[in-house]
Rosetta silent file (secondary structure, phi, psi, omega in degrees, C-alpha in Angstrom):
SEQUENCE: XXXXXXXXXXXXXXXXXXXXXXXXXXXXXXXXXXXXXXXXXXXXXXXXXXXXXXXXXXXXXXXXXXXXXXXXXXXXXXXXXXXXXXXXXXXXXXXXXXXXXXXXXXXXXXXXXXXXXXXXXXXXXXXXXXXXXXXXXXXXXXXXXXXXXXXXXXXXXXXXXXXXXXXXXXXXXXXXXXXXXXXXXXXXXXXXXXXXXXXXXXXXXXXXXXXXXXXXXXXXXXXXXXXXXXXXXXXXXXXXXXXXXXXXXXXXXXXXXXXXXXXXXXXXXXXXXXXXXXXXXXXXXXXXXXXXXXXXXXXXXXXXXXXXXXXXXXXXXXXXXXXXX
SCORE:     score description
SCORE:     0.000 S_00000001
   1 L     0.000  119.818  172.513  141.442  -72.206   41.274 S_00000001
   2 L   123.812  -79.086 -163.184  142.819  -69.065   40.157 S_00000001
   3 L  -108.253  139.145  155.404  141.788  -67.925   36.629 S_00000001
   4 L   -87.906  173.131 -159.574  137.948  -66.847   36.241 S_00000001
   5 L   -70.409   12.044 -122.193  136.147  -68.592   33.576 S_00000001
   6 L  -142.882  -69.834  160.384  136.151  -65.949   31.637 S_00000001
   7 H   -33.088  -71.178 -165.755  140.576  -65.942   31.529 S_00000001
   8 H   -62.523  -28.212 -178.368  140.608  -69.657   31.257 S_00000001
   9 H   -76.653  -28.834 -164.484  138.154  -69.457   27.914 S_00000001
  10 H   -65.324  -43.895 -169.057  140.539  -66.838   26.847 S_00000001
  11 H   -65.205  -51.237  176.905  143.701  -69.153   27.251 S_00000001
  12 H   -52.720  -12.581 -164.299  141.436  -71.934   25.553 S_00000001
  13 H  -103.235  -33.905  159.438  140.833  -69.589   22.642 S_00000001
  14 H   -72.327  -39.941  120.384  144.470  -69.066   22.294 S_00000001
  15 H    10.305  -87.213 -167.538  144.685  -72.481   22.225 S_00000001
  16 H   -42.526  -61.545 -168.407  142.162  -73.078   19.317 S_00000001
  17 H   -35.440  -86.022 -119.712  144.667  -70.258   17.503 S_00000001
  18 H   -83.018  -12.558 -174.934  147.400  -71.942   17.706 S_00000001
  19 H   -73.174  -62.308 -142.487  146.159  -75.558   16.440 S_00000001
  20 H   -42.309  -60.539 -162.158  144.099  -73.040   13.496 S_00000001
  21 H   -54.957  -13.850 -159.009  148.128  -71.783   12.526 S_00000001
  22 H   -82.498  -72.576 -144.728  149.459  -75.015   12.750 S_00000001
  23 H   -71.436    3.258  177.635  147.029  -76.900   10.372 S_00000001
  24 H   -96.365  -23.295  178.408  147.206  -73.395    7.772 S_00000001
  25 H   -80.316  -50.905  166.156  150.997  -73.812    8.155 S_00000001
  26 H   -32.449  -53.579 -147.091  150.316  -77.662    7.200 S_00000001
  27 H   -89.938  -48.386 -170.477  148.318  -77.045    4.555 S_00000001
  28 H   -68.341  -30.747  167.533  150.365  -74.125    2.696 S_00000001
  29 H   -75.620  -60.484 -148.501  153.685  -76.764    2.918 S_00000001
  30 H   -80.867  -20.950  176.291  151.556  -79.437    1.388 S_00000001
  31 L   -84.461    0.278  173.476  150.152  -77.094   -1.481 S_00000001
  32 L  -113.104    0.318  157.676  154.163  -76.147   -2.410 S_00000001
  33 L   -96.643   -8.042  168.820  155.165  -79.704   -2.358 S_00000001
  34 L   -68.641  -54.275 -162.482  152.032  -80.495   -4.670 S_00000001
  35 L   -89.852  -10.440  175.907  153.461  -78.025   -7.229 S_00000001
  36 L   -83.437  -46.356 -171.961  157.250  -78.725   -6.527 S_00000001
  37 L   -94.438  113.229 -178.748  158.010  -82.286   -5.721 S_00000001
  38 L   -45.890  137.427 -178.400  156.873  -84.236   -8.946 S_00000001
  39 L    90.488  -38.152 -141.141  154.553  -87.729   -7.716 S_00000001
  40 H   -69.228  -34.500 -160.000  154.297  -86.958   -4.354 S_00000001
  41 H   -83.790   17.614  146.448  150.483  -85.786   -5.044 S_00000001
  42 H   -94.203  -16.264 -166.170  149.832  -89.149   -6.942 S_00000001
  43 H   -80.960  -48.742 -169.862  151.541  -90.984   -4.671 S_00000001
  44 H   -58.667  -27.513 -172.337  148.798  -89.573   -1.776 S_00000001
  45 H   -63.834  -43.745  151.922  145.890  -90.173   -4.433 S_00000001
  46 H    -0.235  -76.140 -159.998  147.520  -93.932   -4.108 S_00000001
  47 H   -57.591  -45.034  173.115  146.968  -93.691   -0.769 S_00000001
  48 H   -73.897  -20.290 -173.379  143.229  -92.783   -0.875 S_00000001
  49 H   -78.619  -64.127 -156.161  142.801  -95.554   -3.488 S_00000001
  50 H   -76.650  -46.847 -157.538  144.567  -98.504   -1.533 S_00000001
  51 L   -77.249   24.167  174.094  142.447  -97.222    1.952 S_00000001
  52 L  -133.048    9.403  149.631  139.062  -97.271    0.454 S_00000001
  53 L   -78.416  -51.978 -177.374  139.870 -100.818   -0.968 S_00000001
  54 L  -100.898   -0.245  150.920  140.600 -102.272    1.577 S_00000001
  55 L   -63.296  -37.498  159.610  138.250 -101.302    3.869 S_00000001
  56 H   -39.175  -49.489 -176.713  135.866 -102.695    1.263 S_00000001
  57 H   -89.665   13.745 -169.353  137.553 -106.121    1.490 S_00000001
  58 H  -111.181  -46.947 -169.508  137.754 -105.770    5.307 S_00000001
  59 H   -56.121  -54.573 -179.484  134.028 -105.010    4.982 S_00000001
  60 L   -70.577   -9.012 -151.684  133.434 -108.122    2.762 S_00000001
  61 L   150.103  -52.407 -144.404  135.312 -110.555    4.627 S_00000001
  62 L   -91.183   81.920  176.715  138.656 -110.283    3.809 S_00000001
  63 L   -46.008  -40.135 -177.125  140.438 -110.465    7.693 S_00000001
  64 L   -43.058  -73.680 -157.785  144.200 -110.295    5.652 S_00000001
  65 L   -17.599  -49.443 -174.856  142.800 -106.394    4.629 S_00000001
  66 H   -58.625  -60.788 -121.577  144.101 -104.537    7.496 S_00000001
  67 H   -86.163  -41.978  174.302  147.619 -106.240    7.930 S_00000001
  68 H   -57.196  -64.550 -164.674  147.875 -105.902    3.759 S_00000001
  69 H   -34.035  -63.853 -167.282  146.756 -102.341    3.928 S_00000001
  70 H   -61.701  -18.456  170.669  149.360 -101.127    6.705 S_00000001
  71 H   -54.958  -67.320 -176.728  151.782 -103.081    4.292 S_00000001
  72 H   -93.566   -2.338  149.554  151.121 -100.885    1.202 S_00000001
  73 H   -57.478  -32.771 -156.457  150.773  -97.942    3.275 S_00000001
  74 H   -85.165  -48.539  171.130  153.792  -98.203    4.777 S_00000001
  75 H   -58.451  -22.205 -165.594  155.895  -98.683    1.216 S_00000001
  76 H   -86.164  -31.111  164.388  153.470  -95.648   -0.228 S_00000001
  77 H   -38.619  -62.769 -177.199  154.990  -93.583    3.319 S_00000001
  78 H   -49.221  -61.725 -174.994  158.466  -94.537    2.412 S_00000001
  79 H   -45.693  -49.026  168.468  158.000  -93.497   -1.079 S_00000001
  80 H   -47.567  -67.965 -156.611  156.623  -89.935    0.193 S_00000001
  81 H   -54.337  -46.091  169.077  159.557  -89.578    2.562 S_00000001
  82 H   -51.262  -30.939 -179.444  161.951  -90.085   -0.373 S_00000001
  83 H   -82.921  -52.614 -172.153  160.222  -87.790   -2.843 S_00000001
  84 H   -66.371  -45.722  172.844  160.936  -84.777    0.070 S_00000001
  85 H   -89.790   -2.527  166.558  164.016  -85.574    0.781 S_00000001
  86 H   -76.712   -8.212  151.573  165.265  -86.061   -2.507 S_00000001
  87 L  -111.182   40.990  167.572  163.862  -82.299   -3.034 S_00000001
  88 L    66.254  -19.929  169.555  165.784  -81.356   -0.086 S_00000001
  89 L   -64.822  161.952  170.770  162.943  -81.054    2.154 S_00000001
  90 L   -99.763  174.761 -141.997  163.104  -83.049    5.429 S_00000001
  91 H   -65.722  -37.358  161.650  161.425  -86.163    5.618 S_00000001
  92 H   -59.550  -32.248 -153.448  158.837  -84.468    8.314 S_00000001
  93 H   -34.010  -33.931 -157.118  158.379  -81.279    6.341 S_00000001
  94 H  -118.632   39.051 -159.482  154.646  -82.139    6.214 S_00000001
  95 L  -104.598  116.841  174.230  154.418  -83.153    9.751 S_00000001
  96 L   -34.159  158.021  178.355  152.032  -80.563   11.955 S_00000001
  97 L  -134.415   83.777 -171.327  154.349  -78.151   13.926 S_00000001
  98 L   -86.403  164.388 -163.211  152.689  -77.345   17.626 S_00000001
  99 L   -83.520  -22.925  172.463  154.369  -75.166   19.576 S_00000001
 100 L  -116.453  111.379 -157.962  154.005  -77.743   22.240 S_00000001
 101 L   -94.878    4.838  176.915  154.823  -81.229   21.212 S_00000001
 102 L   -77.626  -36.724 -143.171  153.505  -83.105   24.417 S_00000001
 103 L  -150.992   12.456  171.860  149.824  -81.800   24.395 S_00000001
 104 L    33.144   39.944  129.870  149.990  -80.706   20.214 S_00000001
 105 L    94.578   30.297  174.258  148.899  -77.588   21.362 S_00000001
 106 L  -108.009  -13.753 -153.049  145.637  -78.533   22.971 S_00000001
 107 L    31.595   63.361 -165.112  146.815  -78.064   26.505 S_00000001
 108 L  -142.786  109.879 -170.819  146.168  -81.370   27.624 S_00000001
 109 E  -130.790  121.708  177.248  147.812  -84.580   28.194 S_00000001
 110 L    28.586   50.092  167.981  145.641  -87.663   29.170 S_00000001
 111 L    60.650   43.149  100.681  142.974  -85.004   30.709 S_00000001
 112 E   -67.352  147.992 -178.127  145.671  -83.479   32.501 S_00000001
 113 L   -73.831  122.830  132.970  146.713  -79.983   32.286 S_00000001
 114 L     2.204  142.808  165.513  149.788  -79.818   30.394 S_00000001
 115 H   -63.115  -29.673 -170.856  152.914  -77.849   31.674 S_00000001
 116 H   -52.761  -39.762 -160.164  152.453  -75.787   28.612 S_00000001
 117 H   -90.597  -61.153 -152.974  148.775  -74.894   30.043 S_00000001
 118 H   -40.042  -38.385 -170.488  150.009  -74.233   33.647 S_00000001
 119 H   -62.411  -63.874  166.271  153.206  -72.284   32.734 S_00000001
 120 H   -47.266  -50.552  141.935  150.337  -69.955   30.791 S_00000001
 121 H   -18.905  -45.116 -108.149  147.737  -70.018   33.568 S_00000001
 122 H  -138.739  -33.743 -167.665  150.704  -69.150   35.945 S_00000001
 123 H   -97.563  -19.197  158.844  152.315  -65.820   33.578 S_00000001
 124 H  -127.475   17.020  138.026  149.092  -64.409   34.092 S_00000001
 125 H   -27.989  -87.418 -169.248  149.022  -64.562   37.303 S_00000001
 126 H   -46.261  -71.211 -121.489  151.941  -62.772   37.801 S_00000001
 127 H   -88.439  -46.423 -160.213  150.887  -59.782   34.958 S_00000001
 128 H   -97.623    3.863  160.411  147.498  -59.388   36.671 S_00000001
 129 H   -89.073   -6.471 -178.168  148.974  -59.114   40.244 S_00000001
 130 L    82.045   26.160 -119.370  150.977  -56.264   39.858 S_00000001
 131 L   157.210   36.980 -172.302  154.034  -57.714   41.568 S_00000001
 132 L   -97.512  -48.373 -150.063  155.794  -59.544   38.769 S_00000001
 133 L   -71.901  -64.288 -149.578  158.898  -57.306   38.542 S_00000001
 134 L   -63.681  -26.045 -175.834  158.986  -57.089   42.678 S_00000001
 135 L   -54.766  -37.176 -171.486  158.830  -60.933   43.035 S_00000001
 136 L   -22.621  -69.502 -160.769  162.230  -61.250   41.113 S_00000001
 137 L  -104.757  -11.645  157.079  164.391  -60.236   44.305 S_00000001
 138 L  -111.090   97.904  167.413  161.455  -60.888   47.040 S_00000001
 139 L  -150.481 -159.837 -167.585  160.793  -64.532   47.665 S_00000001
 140 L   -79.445   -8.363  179.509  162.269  -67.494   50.193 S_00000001
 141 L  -102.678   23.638  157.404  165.362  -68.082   48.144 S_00000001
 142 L  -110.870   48.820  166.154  166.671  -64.247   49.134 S_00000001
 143 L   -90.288  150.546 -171.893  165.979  -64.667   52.650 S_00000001
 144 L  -158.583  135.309 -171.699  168.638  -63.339   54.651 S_00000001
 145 L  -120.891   13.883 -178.570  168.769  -63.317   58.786 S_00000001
 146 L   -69.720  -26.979 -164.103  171.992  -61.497   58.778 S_00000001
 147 L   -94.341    8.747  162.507  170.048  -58.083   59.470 S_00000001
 148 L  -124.919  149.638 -172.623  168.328  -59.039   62.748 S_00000001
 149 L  -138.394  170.446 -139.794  169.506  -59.814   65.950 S_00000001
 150 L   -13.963  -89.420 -178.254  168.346  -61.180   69.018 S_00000001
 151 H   -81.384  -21.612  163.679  164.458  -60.722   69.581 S_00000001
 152 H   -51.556  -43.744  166.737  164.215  -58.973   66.609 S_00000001
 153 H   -55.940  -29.225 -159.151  165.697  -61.973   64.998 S_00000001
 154 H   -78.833  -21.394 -179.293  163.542  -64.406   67.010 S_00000001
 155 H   -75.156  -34.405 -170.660  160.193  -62.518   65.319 S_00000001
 156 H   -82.015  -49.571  143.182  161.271  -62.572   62.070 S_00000001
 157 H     6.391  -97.944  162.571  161.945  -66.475   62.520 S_00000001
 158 H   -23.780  -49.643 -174.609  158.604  -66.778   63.636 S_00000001
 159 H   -86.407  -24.181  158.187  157.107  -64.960   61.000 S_00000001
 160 H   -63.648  -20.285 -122.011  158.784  -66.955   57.842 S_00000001
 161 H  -121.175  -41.607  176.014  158.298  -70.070   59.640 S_00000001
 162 H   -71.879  -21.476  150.489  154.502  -68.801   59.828 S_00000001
 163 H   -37.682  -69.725  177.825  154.924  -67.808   55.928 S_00000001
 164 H   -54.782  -54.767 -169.699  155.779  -70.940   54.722 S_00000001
 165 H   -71.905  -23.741  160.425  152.953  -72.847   56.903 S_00000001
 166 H   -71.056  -10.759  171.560  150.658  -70.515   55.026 S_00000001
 167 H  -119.385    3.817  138.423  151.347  -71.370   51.576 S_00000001
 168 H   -38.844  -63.645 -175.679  151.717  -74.910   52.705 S_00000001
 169 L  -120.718   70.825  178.400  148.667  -75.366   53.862 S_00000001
 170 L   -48.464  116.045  159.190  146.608  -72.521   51.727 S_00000001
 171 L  -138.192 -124.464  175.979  143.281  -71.981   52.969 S_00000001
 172 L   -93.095  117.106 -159.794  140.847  -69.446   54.123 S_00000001
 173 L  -172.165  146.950  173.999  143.892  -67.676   56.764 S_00000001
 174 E  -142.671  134.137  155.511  144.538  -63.762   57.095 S_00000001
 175 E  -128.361  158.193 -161.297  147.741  -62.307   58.097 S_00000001
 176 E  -122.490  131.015  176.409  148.412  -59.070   59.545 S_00000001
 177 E  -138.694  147.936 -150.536  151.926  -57.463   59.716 S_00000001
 178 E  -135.170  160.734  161.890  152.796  -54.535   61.861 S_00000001
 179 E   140.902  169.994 -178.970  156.245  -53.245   63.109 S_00000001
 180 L   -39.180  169.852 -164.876  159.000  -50.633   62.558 S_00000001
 181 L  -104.404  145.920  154.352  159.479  -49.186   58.668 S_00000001
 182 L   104.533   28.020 -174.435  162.261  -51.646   56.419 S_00000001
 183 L   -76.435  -32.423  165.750  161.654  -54.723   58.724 S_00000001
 184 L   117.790   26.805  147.506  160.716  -57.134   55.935 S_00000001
 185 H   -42.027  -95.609  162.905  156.608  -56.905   56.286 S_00000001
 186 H     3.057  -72.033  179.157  156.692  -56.201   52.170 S_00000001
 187 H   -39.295  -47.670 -162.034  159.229  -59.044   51.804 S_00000001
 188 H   -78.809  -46.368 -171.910  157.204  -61.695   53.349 S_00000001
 189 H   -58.136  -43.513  165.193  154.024  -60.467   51.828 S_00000001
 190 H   -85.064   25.560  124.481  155.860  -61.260   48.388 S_00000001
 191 H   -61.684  -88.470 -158.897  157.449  -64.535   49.464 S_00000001
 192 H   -46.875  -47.745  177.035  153.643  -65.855   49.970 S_00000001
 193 H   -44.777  -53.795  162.570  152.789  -64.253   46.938 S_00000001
 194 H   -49.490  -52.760 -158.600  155.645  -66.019   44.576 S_00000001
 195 H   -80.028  -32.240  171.021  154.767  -68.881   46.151 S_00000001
 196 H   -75.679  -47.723  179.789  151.040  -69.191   45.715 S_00000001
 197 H   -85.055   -0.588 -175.426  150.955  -68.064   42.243 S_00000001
 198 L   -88.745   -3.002  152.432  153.903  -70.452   41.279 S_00000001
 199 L   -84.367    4.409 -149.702  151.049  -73.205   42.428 S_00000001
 200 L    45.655   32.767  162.457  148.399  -71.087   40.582 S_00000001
 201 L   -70.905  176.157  172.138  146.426  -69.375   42.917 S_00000001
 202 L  -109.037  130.269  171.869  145.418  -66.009   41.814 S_00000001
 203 E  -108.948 -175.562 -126.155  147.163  -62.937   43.912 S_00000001
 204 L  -169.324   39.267 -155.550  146.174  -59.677   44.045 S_00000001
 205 L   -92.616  163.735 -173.882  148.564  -57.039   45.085 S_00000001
 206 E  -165.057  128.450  179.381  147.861  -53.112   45.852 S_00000001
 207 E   -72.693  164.581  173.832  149.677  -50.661   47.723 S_00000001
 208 H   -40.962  -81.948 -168.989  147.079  -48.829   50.406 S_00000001
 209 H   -23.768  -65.443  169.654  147.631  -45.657   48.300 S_00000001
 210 H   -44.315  -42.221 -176.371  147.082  -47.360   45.191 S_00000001
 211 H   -48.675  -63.731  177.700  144.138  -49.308   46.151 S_00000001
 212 H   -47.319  -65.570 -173.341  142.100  -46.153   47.678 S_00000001
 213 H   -29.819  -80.962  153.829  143.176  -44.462   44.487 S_00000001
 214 H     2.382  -88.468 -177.080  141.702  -46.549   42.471 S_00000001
 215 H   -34.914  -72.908  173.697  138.566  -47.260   44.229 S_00000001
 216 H   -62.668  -21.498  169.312  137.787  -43.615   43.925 S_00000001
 217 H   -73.553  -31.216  174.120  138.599  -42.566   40.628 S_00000001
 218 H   -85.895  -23.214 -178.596  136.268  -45.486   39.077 S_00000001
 219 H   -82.823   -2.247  172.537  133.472  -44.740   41.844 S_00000001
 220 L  -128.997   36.662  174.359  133.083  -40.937   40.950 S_00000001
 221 L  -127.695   79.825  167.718  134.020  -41.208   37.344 S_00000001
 222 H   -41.151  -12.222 -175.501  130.464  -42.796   35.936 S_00000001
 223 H   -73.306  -28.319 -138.328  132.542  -43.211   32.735 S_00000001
 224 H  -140.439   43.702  173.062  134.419  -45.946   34.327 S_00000001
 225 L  -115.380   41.783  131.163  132.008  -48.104   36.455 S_00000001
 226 L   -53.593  -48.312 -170.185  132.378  -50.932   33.886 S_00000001
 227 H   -52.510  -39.207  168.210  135.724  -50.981   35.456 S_00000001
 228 H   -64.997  -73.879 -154.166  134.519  -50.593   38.952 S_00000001
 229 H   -62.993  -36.289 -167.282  132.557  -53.897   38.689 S_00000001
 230 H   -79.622  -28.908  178.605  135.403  -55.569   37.550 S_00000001
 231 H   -36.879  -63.506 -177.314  137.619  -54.148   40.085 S_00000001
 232 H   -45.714  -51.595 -152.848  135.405  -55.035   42.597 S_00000001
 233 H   -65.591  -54.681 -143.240  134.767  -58.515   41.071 S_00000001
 234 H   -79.913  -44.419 -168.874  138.748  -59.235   41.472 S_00000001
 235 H   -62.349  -47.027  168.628  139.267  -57.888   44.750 S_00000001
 236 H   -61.416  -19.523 -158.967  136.457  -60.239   45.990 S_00000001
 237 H  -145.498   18.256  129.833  137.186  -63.348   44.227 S_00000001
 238 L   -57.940  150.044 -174.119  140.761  -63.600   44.180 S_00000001
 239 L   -86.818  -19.027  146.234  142.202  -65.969   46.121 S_00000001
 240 E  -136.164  127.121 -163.145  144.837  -63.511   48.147 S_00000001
 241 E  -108.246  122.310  153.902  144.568  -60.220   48.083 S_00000001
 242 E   -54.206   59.398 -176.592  147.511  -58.105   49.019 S_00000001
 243 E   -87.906  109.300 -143.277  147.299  -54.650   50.740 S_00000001
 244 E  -134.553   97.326 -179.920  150.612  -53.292   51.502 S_00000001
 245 L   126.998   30.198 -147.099  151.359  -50.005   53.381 S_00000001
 246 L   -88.206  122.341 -179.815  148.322  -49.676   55.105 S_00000001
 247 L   127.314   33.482  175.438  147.768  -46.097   56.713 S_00000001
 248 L  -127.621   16.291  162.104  150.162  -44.487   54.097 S_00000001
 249 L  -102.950  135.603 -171.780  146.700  -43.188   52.455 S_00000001
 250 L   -57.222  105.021  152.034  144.608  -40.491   53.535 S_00000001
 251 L   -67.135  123.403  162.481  142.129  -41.965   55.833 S_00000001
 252 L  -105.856 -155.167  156.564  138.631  -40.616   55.231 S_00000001
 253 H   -90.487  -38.923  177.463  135.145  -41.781   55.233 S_00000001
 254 H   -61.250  -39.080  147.578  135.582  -43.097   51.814 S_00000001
 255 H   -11.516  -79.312  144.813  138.460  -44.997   52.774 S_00000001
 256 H   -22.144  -73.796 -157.846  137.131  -46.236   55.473 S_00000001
 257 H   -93.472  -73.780  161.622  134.036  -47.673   54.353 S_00000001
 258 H   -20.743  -59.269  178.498  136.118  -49.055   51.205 S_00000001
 259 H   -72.937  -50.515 -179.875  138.273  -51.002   53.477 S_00000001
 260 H   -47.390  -52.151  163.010  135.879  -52.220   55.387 S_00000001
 261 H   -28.544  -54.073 -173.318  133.672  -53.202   52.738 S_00000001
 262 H   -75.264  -55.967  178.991  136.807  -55.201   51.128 S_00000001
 263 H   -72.224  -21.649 -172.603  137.734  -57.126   54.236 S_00000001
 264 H   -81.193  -49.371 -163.614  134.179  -57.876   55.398 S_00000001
 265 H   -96.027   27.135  170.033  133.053  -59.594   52.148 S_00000001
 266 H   -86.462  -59.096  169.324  136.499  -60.997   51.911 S_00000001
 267 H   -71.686  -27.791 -168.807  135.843  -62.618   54.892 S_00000001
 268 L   -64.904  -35.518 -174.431  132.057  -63.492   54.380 S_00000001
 269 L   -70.197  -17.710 -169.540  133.975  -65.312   50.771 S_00000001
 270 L    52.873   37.983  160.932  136.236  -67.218   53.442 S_00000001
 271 L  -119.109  170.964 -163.766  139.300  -66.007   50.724 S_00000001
 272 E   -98.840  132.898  166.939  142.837  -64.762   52.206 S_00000001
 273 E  -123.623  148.101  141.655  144.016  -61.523   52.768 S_00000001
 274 E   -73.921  153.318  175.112  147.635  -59.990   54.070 S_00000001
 275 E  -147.691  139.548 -166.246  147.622  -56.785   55.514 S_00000001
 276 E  -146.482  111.896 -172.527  150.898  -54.887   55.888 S_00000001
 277 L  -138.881  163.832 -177.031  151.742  -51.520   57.863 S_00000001
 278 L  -114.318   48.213  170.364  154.226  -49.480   59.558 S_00000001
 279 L  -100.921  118.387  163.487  151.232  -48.469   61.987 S_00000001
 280 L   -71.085  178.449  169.321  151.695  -49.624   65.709 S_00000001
 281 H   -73.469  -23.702  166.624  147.905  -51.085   66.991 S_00000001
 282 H   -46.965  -68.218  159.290  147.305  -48.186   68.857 S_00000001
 283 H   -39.751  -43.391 -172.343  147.868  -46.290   65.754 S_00000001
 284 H   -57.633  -48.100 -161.273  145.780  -48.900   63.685 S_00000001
 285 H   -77.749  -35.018 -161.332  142.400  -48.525   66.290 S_00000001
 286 H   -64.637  -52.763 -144.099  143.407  -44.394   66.518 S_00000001
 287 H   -88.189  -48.826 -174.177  142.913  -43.714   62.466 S_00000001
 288 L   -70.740  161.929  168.649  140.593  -46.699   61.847 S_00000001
 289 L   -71.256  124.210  172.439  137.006  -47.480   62.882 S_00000001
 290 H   -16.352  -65.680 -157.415  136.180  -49.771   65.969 S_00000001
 291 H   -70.094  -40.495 -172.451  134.579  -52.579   63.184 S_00000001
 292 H   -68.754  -63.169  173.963  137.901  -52.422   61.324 S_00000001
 293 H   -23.019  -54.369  174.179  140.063  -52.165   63.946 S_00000001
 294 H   -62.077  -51.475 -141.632  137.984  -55.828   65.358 S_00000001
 295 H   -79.554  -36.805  157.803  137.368  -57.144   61.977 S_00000001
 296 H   -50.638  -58.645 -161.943  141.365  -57.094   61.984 S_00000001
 297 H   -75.585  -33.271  165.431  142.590  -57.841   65.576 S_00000001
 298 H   -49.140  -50.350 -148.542  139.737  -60.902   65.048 S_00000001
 299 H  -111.670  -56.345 -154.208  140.013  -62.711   61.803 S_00000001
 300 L   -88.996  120.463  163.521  144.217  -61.888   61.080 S_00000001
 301 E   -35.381  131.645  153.014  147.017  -63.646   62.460 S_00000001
 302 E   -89.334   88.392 -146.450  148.951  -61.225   64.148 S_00000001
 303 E   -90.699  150.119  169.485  153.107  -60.900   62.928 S_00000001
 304 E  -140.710  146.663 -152.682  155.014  -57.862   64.759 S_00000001
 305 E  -150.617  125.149 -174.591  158.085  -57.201   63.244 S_00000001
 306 L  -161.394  126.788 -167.087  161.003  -54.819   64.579 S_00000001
 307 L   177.349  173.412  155.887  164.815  -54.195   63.828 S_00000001
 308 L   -33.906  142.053  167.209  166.949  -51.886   61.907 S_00000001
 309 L  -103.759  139.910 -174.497  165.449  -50.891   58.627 S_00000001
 310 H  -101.077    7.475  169.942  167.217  -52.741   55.668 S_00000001
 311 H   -77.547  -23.335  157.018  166.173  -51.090   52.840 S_00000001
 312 H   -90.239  -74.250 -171.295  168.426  -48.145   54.247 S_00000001
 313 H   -14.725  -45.376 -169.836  171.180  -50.270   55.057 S_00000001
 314 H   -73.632  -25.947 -165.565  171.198  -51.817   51.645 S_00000001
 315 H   -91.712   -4.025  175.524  171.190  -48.576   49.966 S_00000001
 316 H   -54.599  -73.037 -174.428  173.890  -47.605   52.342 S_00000001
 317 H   -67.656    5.202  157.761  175.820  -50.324   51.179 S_00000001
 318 H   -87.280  -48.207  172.388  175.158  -49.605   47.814 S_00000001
 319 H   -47.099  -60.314 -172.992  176.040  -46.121   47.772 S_00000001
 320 H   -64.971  -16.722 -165.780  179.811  -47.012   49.569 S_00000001
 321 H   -58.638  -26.732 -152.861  179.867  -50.326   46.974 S_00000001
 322 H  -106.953  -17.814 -174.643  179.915  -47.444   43.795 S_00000001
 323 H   -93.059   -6.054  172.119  182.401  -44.962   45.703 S_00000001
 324 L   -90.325  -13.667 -166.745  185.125  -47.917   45.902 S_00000001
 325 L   -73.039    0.000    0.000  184.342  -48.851   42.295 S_00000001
């Protein structure tokens, strides 16, 4: 879920680093307490001495051998801990140091992922959706119903209520949201979004413009159609892909054919897309092609969304907020 296998060896690789630094951290404290604390490195030779005895007499016979061993281990321990801190180190000093002490830096806990591993899984999410900054102030705990009123209110209801039941029960689901421009279409799409990758799905976000942009500069740049593969690769095999503004791009035939292209094997993957415009359906069927126009009105929930727009209100109320200051 999420990361391709390709990410996740990457995380694992960071992983391996971080053990590598530990036991190199380990090792460089144990070679300056070798030349600093006087004993302690006879006291470990001790150590190697008593545990290759007494596995020999454990070997031979001798049942006593463990319970003695852990016995003179335990006084030859003491003795260590005393030689460090009586040269001011603490008594740990030569104790690995993971950055994570639940899963020592393996990201793992009794073949569970670790938090350590999710919280990483989960930040790069966010960095590769494009929509880390925007989540900050759009998700479900800034919801606010103060700016709509009567059926306007009753849609936008509906459509969080249909939000929620979508990252609730995540599956293969498309939603499509249409309606007047500052109605909170954007907003919602980045509620689901917060919400999905803070379970670790992978999202996927792209304004129209941006998207289109894109598309075309790696397919008629031959320089760049490593990039183009990957592009492609992500747009297909994420698990919700975000398109946000749609019709605020020139439609062409390259467009066209781009979008389609994206939502058809989108659907053929049975993965989730939002689609978000200030295009009535009229508009939608007018600019677009018959198969999009279907491929849309078919497969995507339909949200309609209409009020005041609040992104000018807010800056309204920002603007008088700084002339009373």
């Amino acid at each position: 879920m999420g990361l391709s296998n390709v990410q996740y060896d990457e995380i694992m690789r960071q992983y391996e680093r971080r053990r590598d630094e530990s036991r190199f951290q380990t090792e460089k404290r144990l070679a300056f307490v070798y030349d600093n604390v006087p004993g302690y490195k006879g006291i470990d030779a001790d150590i190697a001495t008593i545990s290759v005895a007494q596995a020999k007499k454990y070997l031979n016979g001798d049942d006593d051998a463990i319970i003695s061993s852990k016995i003179l281990l335990n006084e030859k321990t003491r003795i260590k801990e005393e030689l460090l801190t009586g040269a001011g180190l603490p008594a740990n000093y030569l104790e690995p140091v993971f950055k994570c002490s639940f899963c020592n830096d393996t990201g793992y806990v009794e073949q569970q992922k670790c938090q350590c591993l999710r919280q990483t899984i989960i930040d790069l999410l966010y960095e590769q959706s494009g929509i880390k900054e925007m989540l900050k102030v759009e998700n479900f705990s800034q919801l606010d119903y103060s700016y709509y009123q009567g059926e306007d209110l009753d849609r936008f209801r509906k459509a969080v209520e249909k939000c929620q039941h979508f990252c609730a029960n995540f599956s293969y689901q498309n939603l499509f949201f249409y309606g007047t421009v500052g109605t909170g279409k954007s907003f919602l799409s980045g509620c689901i979004a917060k919400e999905l990758m803070d379970k670790g799905y992978s999202v996927i976000y792209f304004t129209a413009t941006d998207l289109f942009a894109t598309l075309s500069r790696h397919t008629f740049d031959f320089k760049n159609k490593d990039e183009l593969h990957i592009l492609r690769e992500d747009l297909t095999a994420c698990d919700l892909l975000i398109i946000d503004d749609l019709g605020t791009e020139l439609p062409n035939n390259f467009t066209k054919s781009q979008l389609f292209a994206c939502l058809n094997t989108r659907h053929l993957n049975q993965k989730a897309t939002i689609i978000s415009t200030n295009l009535s359906l009229e508009e939608l069927s007018n600019l677009y092609s018959d198969r999009i126009f279907s491929r849309i009105t078919s497969n995507y929930e339909l949200l309609y969304l209409s009020g005041a727009d609040i992104r000018m209100i807010k800056k309204l109320k920002t603007k008088r907020g700084n002339k009373n200051e």
